[in-house]
C-alpha positions in Angstrom: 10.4 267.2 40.5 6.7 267.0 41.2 5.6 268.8 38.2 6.2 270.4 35.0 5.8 274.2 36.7 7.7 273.3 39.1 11.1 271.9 37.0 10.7 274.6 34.8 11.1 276.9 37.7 13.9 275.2 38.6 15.7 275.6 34.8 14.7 279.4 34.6 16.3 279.6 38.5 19.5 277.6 37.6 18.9 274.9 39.0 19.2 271.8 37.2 22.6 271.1 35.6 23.5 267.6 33.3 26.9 267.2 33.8 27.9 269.7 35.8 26.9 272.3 33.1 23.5 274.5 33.6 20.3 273.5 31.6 18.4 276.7 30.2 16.7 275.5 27.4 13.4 273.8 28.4 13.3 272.0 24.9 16.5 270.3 25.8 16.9 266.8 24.5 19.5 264.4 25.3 21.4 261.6 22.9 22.2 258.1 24.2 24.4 258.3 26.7 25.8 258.3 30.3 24.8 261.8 32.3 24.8 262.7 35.8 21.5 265.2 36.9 21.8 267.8 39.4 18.7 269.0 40.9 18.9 271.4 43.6 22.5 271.4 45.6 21.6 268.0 47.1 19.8 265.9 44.6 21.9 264.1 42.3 20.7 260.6 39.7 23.4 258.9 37.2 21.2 258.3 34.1 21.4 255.9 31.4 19.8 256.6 28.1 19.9 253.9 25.5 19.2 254.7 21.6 16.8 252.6 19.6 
């Protein structure tokens, strides 16, 4: 995403899923874990997110 407008544009369109399930909440925060991002149909990242 290029900026802030344009991802939450993307979230209010349904288009950004974390795990294969739709993000709608903007505030959305994510534990440690393993997730896989979708963005769009095409754009897809594996992230990593280690606790502290």
């Amino acid at each position: 995403m290029a900026s802030s407008g344009e991802g939450n544009r993307l979230i209010d369109g349904g288009g950004v899923r974390v795990d294969a399930v739709v993000v709608s909440d903007k505030g959305l925060k994510l534990g440690a874990g393993s997730y896989v991002l979708q963005v769009g149909k095409r754009k897809f990242k594996r992230v990593i997110l280690v606790g502290a």
